[in-house]
C-alpha positions in Angstrom: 137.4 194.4 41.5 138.0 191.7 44.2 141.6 192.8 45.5 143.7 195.4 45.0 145.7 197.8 47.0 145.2 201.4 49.1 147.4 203.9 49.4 150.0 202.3 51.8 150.6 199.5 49.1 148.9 196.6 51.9 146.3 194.4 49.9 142.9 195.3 50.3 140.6 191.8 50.6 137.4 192.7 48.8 134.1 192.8 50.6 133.2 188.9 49.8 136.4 187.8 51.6 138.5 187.1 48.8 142.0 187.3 49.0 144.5 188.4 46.3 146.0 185.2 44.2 149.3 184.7 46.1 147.5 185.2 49.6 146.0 181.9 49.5 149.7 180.3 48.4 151.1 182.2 51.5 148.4 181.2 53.8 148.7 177.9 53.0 152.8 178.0 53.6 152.0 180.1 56.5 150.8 177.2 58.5 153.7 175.2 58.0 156.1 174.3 60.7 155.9 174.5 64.6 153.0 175.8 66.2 154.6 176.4 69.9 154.3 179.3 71.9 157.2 182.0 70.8 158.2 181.8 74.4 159.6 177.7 73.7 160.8 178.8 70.8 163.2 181.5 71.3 165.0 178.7 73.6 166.7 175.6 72.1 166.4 173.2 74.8 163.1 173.9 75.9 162.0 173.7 72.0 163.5 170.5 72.0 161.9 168.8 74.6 158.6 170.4 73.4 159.0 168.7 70.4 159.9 165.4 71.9 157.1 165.6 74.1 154.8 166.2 71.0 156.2 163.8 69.4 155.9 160.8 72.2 151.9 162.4 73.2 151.5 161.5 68.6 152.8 158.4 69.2 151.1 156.7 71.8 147.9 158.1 70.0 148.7 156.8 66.9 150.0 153.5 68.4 146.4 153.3 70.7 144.8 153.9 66.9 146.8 151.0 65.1 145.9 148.6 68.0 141.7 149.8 67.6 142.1 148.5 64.3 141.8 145.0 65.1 139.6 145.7 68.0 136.5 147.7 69.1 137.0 151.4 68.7 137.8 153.8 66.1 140.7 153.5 65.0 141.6 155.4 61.8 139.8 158.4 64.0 142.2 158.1 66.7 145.3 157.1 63.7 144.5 160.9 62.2 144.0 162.4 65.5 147.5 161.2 66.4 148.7 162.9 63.2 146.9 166.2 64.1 149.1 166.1 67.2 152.5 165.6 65.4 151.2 168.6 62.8 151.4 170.8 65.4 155.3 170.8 65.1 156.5 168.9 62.7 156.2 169.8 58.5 156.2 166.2 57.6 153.0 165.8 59.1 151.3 168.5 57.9 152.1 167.7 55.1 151.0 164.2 55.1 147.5 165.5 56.6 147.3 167.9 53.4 147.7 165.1 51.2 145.1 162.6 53.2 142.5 165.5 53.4 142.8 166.2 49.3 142.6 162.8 49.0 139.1 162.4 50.9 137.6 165.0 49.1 138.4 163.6 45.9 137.2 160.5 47.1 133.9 162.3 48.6 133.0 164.1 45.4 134.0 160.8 43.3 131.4 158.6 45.5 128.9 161.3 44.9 129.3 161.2 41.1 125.7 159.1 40.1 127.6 156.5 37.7 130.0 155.3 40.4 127.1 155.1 43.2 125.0 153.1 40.5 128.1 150.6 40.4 128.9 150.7 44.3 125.2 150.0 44.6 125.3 146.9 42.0 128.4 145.7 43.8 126.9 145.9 46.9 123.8 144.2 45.5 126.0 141.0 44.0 127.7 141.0 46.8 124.6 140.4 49.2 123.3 137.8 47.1 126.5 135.8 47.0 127.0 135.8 50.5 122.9 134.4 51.1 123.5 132.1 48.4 126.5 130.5 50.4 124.6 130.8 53.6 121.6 129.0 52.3 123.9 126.3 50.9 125.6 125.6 54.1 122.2 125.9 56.1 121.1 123.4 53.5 123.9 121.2 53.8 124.9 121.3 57.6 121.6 122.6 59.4 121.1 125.3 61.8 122.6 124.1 64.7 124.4 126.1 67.2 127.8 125.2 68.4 127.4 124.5 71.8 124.6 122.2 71.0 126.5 120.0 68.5 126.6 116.4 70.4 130.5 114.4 70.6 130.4 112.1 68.0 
């Protein structure tokens, strides 16, 4: 018996921390919406600004991400952090982070399958030799000489 109930009809979570079959639907709706203190919520205005101010702090960290992508830094880390910050008030988001964690797991336990890590390793493989087969041609045809060393013609 992994759930059931006692005598004052609350659900009893069995020893091995189960929980009865709808707890995990209502935990799981349970951390939707804001996150603020109860204090900033019981007030309009100041729930308001709290969640424009989360919202501008999610943006500039999710703008700082987009421009890492281009350059040094990482970028989808800071991208997701941004997003983290916007879940903490706003559905949409936590939403959209449910969907992008489901999605990395599925993509984790597909890259761990052996068939498609034989083929990522062959592509990988092809790929290597392609790219020192045009390296050796151009060596072959140009020579190795740096850039800065290249006389005016």
């Amino acid at each position: 018996m992994n759930t059931g109930s006692d005598e004052s009809g609350e659900a009893v979570v069995a020893l091995d921390g189960s929980k009865p079959d709808g707890a995990a639907e209502e935990q799981q709706d349970q951390g939707l919406g804001s996150r603020a203190p109860e204090f900033v919520k019981a007030r309009r205005m100041l729930h308001l600004s709290w969640q424009v101010g989360v919202f501008v702090i999610g943006l500039a960290v999710v703008g700082a991400g987009i421009v890492m992508l281009p350059l040094p830094g990482p970028g989808w880390v800071v991208i997701f952090g941004g997003m983290a910050i916007w879940a903490t008030e706003f559905v949409w988001a936590q939403l959209v982070l449910r969907w992008t964690k489901r999605k990395v797991t599925e993509a984790a336990q597909r890259a761990l399958d052996p068939k498609v890590r034989r083929r990522n390793i062959t592509l990988t493989a092809i790929g290597l030799v392609i790219i020192a087969v045009l390296v050796g041609v151009y060596l072959w045809k140009f020579g190795f000489e740096m850039p800065w060393k290249i006389k005016d013609q």
